[in-house]
C-alpha positions as CSV (number, residue, x, y, z in Angstrom):
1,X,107.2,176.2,-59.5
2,X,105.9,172.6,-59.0
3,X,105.2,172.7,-55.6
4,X,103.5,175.9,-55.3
5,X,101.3,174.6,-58.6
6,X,101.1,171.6,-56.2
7,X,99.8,173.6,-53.0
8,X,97.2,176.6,-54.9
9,X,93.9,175.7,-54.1
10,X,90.3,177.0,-55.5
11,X,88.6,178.9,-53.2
12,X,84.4,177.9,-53.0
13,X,83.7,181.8,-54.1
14,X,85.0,184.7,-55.7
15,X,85.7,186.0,-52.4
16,X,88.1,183.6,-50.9
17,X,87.9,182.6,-47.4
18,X,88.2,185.0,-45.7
19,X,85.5,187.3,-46.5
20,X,82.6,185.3,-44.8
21,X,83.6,185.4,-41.7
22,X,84.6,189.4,-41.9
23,X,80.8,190.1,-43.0
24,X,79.6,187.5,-40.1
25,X,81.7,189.6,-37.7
26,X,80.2,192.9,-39.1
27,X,76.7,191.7,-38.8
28,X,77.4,190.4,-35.2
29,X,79.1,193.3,-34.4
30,X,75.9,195.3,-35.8
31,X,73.2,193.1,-34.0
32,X,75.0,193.2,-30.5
33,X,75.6,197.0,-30.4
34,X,79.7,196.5,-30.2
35,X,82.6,197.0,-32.2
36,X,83.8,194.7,-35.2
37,X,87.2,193.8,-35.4
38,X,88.2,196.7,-38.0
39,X,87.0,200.3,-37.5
40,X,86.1,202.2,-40.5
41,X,89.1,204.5,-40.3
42,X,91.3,201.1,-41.4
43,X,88.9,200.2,-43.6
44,X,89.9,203.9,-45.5
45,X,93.4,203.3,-45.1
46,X,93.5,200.2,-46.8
47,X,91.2,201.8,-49.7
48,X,93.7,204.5,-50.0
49,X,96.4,202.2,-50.0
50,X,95.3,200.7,-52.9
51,X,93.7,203.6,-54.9
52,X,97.5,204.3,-54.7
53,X,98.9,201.4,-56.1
54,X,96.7,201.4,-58.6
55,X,97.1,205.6,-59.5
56,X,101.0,204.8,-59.2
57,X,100.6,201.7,-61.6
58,X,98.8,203.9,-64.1
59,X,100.6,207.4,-64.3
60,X,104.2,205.9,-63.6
61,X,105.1,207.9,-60.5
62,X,105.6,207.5,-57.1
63,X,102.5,208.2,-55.0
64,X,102.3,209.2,-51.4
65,X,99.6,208.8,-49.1
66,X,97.4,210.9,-47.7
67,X,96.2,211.4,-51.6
68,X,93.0,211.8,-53.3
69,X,93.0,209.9,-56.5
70,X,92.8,211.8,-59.5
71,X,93.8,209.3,-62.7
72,X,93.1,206.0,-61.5
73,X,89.8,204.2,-62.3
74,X,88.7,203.9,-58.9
75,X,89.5,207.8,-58.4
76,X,87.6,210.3,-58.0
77,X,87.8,212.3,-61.2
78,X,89.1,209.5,-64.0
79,X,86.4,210.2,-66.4
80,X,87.1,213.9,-66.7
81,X,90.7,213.0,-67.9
82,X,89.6,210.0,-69.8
């Protein structure tokens, strides 16, 4: 516990580190006319990734993907079952 107490460090934003240079690639990749280093379609796997964590956190089952979200706050419907 000590040495991992001993080795966090603060990041300079909210964001962390490695945020800034994602959005730098994006912009890049936008100005040049090429492609970033994600495509969108990973970009929506990782969302649904963790709309699932967080719709399996909240209703207490096990979630498979390929799922819309239906509970979760970041679903879709949440406030009609609030």
């Amino acid at each position: 516990d000590k040495e991992a107490f001993n080795s966090s460090y603060i990041p300079k934003n909210v964001y962390g580190y490695g945020h800034e240079l994602y959005i730098r690639n994006v912009l890049e990749a936008i100005e040049n006319n090429r492609r970033g280093l994600v495509e969108g379609i990973e970009g929506r796997r990782s969302l649904e990734l963790i709309n699932a964590i967080y719709e399996s956190i909240e209703t207490e089952k096990e979630i498979f993907l390929r799922f819309k979200p239906k509970k979760c706050r970041l679903g879709n419907n949440y406030e009609k079952n609030i």
